[in-house]
PAVO-914240 format. One record per residue (C-alpha): x, y, z; residue in three letters. Coordinates in steps of 0.2 Angstrom, whole numbers, plus 5000, padded with zeros to 4 digits. Layout:
// PAVO-914240
XYZALA;...
***
This chain:
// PAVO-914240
500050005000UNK;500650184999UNK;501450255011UNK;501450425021UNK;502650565014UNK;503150645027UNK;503750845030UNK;504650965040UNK;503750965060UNK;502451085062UNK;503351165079UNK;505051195082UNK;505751055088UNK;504550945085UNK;504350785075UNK;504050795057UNK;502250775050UNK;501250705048UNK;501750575061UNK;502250365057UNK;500550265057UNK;500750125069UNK;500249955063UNK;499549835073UNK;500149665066UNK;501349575074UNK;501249385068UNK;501549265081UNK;501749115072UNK;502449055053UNK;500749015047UNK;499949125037UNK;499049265047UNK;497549375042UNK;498349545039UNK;497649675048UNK;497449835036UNK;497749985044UNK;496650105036UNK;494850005032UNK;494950105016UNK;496550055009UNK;496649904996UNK;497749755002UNK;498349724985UNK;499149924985UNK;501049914981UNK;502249904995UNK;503250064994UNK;504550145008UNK;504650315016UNK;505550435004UNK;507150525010UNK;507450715009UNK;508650845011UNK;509650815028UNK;509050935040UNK;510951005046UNK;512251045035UNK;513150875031UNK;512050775039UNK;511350615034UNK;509450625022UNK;508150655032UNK;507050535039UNK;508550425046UNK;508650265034UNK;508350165051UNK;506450215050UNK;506450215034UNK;506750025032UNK;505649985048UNK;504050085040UNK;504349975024UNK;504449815033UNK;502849865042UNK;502149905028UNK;502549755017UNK;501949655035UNK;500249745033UNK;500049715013UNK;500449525012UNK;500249365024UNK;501849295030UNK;502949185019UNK;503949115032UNK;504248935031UNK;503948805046UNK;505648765047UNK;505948985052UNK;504749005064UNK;505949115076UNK;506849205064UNK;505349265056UNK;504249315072UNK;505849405078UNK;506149505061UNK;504349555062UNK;504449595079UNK;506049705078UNK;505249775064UNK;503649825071UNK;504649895087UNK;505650005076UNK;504150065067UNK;503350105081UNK;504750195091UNK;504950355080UNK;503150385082UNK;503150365102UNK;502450535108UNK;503250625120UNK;502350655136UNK;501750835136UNK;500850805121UNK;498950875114UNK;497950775102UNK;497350845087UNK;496450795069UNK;497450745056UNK;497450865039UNK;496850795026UNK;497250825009UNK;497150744991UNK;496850554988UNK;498350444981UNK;497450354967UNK;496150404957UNK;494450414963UNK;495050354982UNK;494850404998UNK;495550595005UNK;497550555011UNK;497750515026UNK;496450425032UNK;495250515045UNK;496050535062UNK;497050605076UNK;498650615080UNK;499850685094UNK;500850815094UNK;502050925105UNK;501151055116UNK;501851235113UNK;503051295126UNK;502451425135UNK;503351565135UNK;504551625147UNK;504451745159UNK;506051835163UNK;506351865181UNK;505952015188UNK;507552115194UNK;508152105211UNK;507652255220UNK;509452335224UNK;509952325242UNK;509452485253UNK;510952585263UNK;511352515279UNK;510452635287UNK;508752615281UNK;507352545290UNK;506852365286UNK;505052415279UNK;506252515266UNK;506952365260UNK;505452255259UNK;505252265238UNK;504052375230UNK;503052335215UNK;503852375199UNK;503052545191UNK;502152555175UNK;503052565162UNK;503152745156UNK;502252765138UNK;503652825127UNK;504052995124UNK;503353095108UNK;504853115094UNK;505753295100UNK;505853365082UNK;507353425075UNK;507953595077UNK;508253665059UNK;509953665054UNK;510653835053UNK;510753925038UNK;512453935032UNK;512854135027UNK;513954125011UNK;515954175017UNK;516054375016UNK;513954405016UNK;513554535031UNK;515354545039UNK;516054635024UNK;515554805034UNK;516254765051UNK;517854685045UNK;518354855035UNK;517554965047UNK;518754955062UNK;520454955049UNK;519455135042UNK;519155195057UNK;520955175063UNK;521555255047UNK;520655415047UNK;521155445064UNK;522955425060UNK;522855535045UNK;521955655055UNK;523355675070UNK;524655635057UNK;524155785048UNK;523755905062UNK;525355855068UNK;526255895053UNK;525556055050UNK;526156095068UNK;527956075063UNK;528856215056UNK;529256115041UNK;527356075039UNK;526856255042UNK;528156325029UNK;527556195016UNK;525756255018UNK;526356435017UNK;527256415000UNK;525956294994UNK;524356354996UNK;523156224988UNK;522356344975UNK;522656264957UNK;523756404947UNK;522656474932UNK;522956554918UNK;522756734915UNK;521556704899UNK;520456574914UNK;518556594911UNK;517456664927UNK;516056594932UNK;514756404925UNK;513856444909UNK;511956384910UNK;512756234897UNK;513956184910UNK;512356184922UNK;511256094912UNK;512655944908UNK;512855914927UNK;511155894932UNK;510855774917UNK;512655684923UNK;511955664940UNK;510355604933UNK;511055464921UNK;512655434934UNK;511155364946UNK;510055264932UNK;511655174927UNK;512355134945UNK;510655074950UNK;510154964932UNK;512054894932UNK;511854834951UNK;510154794945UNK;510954674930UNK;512154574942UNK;510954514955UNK;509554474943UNK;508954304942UNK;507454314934UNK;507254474922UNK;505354544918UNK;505454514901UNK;506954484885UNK;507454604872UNK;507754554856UNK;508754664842UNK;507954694825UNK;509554714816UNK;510654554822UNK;509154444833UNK;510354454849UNK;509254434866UNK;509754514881UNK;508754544896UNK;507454714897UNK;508554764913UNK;510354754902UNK;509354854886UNK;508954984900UNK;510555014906UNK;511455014889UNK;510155154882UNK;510555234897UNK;512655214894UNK;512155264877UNK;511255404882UNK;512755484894UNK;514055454880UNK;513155574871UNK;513055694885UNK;514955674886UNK;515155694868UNK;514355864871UNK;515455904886UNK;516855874879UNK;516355984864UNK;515756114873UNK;517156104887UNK;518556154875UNK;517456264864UNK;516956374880UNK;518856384886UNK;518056274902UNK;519256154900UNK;520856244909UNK;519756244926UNK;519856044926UNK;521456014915UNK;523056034925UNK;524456164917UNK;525756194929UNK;526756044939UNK;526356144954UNK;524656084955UNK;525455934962UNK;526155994978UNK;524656124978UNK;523455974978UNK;524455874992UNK;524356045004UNK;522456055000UNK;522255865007UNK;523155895022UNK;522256055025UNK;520655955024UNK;521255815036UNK;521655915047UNK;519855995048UNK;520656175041UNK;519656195025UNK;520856295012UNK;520356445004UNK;519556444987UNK;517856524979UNK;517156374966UNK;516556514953UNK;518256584952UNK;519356424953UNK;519456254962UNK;520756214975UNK;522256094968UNK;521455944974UNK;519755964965UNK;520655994950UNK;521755834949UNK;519955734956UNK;518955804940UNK;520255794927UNK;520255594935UNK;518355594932UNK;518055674916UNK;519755624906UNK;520255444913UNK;518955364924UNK;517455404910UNK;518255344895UNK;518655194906UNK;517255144912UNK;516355174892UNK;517655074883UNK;517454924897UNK;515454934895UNK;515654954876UNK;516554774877UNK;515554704886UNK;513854744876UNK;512854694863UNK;513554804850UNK;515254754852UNK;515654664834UNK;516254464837UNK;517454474826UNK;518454604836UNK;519654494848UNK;520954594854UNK;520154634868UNK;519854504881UNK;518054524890UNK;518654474907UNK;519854624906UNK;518254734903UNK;517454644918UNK;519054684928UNK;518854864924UNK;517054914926UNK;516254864939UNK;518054944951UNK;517655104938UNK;515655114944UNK;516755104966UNK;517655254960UNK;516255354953UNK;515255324968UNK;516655364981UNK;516955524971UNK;515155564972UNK;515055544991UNK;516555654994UNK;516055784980UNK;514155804989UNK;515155805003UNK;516155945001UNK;514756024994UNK;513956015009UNK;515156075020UNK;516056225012UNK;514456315009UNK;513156245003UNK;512056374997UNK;513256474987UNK;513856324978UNK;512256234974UNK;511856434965UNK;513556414955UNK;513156224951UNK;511356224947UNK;510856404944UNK;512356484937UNK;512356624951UNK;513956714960UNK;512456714977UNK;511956644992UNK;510156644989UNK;508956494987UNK;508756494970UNK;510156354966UNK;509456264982UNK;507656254974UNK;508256184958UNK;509356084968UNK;507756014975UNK;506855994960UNK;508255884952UNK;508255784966UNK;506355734963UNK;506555704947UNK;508055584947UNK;507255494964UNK;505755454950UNK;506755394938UNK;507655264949UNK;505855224954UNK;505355184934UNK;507255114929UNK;506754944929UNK;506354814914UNK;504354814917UNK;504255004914UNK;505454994900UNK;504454874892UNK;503655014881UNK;505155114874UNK;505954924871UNK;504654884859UNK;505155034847UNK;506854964844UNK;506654784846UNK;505554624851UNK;504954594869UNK;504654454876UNK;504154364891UNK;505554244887UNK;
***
C-alpha cells in the first residue's frame, strides 16, 4: 500500500508530519496470518512502497528521515499488505524479524509526554477516485511551550541605614508610555563666506586710518616744516590769466543730466548682476541678439550719457571750460597734496568754486572726466551687445576687471564731492552748480530740490517692466 510522505514538523522541535501510522500486526506464528489493514479504506493488493528520504536537516547530515525508519516503515508496511511467507522450518527468525520490525516502526512515532491530540489534515487522495489522504483521524503532537517569563529584577539592596519596611520590595512601576519624537531643530542656515561681515571687517581697519591721518596731519601742519609747506603751497590750482569766470547755463544743464543718468546706470547695472529672473527679453531687429529688458535699459542709458559726454567734451573745449579741470602747471601737484592735508586736518583751504577750484578738486575732475569715463565706456562697450564678434583683441574678462571697480570710484567720488558740497557752503555752491549764480540765495537750492525729485522718480521707473514700452520701438519683447 502507499505510504505516508512525510514533511518538515509543524513546531519547532517537533517531529516531522504527519506522524508514522502504527500498525498493529505482529504475527506470532509461521502460518499464514489474516493481515490486519490499517486504514479499512486502503486495498490489500496496493503496492508496497518505503518512506522517501529528503534533504538532511543540518548541513552534512545524513537524508532525512534516518534510513533506520525508513526500512522499519517498509517492513511494516509489506507485514500489513501480504500474509507471511515464512516457512515452518523459520518459525523464530521470522516472528523475531517481524517483531523487531514492528518495534522499530513504532518507536519513531512514540509521543512524548506533554503532548495534545489533534485531527489529522487531510488532503488529496493517492489513486484516482479513492479515499482523501490520510485516512480520517488524530494524532499527537507536542504541546507549545509556553513562554518564558523573565525574572523580575532583584530590587537593589537599601543603605545600611534604612529601616527594614524600606527594604521590603515594591511593585515594579508602570512602564512609562514612550515619549513623543522631539523634532529636529532646523539646521542653521549657512551665510555664504563674506555676506553681512564685509562691513564690520573693514569698518574698524577705516576707522583706525582716518584717525591716523587726522593726527598725522594736524601734527604735521604743527611742525615748522609742515607750516612752511602750507605757506608756499597753498592748495589753490594755478590758472591761467585767459581762465574763464564763472558756470555757463550749458555747463549747468550737463551736470544735472550727469547726476541724473550717473544714478540710472549705477542702479540698472547693480540691478543686471543680482538678477535672476528678468521681467521680460529684448530682442534686436538688426542682428536677433536677446538680452534681458534690465541689460537693454542700462545700455540706452550708457548710450544716452556717452552722448552727454560727447557734448561736454565739445562744449568743454569750445567754452575755454576746459583749463578749470585740466592741469597746466606741475605745481598743481604739491598744491593738491597741501589741499588734502588742510582738509584732514579739519582746516578747509581757501577757494571760491565760481572763480577756481582748490588743487585737489582739480586733479579729482580731470580723474573723472578724462580717465575714469572713458574707462568705464570702453569696458561697458566690450561687454555689450554692439560690440562686433569678430573684434578679439580685447579680452571680455579684462572689461569685467575694469568696470564694475570704475562704477566703486564714481560712487566714492560722488560721496566725497556731495560731501564737500555740503560742508564748504552749501548754498552758494548749489547757486554756482545748478543756477549759474555768483549768490547765496535759494534759487540753486530749489532747483537743487527739483532735480532731486526728478531723478528719485526715475530710479523708481528704471526697471525692465516700465521699459517694456520704449523696448518695443527698437526691438521684440518678450516674456521669454
Amino acid at each position: 500500500m502507499p505510504q505516508l510522505r512525510r514533511g518538515l514538523p509543524r513546531v519547532p522541535g517537533g517531529e516531522p508530519w504527519p506522524p508514522l501510522i502504527d500498525d498493529p500486526t505482529t504475527p506470532t506464528t509461521c502460518a499464514p496470518a489474516e493481515p490486519v489493514a490499517a486504514p479499512a479504506t486502503v486495498s490489500a493488493s496496493s503496492p508496497t512502497t518505503g518512506l522517501r528520504q529528503g534533504l538532511p536537516r543540518t548541513p552534512g547530515g545524513e537524508p532525512w528521515p534516518p534510513a533506520t525508519a525508513v526500512a522499519a516503515f517498509a517492513g511494516a508496511a509489506g507485514a500489513a499488505a501480504a500474509p507471511s511467507t515464512a516457512t515452518p522450518s523459520e518459525p523464530d527468525a521470522a516472528a523475531t524479524s517481524t517483531a523487531d520490525a514492528a518495534d522499530q516502526a513504532t518507536a519513531p512515532a512514540a509521543t512524548p509526554a506533554n503532548t495534545v491530540e489533534v485531527p489529522l489534515r487531510r488532503g488529496l487522495p493517492r489513486v484516482t477516485g479513492g479515499e482523501a489522504w490520510p485516512p480520517a483521524g488524530t494524532v499527537h503532537v507536542p504541546a507549545p511551550a509556553e513562554p518564558e517569563v523573565a525574572p523580575a529584577p532583584a530590587p537593589t539592596a537599601a543603605p545600611a541605614a534604612a529601616t527594614t519596611a524600606d527594604a521590603t520590595p515594591t511593585p515594579d512601576p508602570a512602564p512609562a508610555a514612550p515619549a513623543a519624537p522631539t523634532p529636529a531643530a532646523p539646521a542653521p542656515v549657512e551665510v555664504p563666506a563674506g555676506r553681512g561681515v564685509v562691513d564690520k571687517r573693514w569698518l574698524i581697519p577705516a576707522l583706525v586710518l582716518v584717525i591716523a591721518a587726522f593726527v598725522g596731519a594736524r601734527w604735521f601742519i604743527g611742525t615748522d616744516t609742515g607750516a612752511d609747506f602750507v605757506a608756499r603751497y597753498d592748495g589753490m590750482q594755478p590758472l591761467p590769466d585767459n581762465a574763464p569766470v564763472g558756470f555757463p547755463a550749458w555747463l549747468n544743464w550737463a551736470h544735472f543730466f550727469n547726476m541724473f543718468l550717473m544714478a540710472l546706470i549705477v542702479k540698472t547695472g547693480i540691478d543686471v548682476r543680482r538678477e535672476k529672473r528678468p521681467a521680460g527679453y529684448w530682442t534686436s531687429k538688426r542682428n536677433g541678439k536677446k538680452i534681458s529688458l534690465t541689460q537693454w535699459l542700462h545700455q540706452t542709458l550708457d548710450i544716452a550719457w556717452v552722448a552727454l559726454g560727447v557734448v561736454f567734451y565739445i562744449l568743454l573745449f569750445a567754452t575755454g571750460q576746459w583749463v578749470r579741470i585740466v592741469p597746466t602747471s606741475i605745481d598743481a601737484i604739491p598744491n593738491a597734496i597741501s589741499a588734502g592735508l588742510q582738509y584732514l586736518a579739519l582746516d578747509w583751504p581757501n577757494e571760491h568754486g565760481w572763480v577756481h577750484y582748490n588743487a585737489l578738486q582739480e586733479l579729482a575732475y580731470f580723474t573723472t572726466v578724462f580717465i575714469a569715463s572713458p574707462l568705464a565706456i570702453a569696458s561697458g562697450f566690450r561687454m555689450s551687445t554692439m560690440w562686433p564678434k569678430t573684434w578679439n583683441g580685447v579680452p571680455v574678462a579684462w572689461a569685467r576687471a575694469v568696470h564694475f571697480p570704475t562704477m566703486i570710484y564714481f560712487l566714492i567720488f560722488m560721496v566725497i564731492h556731495v560731501f564737500l558740497v555740503a560742508t564748504t557752503g552749501l548754498r552758494a555752491n548749489l547757486n554756482a552748480m545748478f543756477a549759474a549764480q555768483d549768490s547765496t540765495s535759494w534759487t540753486g537750492t530749489l532747483v537743487f530740490l527739483g532735480a532731486v525729485a526728478v531723478t528719485a522718480l526715475g530710479w523708481f521707473l528704471a526697471r525692465g517692466s516700465f521699459a517694456a514700452p520704449l523696448a518695443k520701438l527698437t526691438g521684440k519683447v518678450t516674456k521669454r
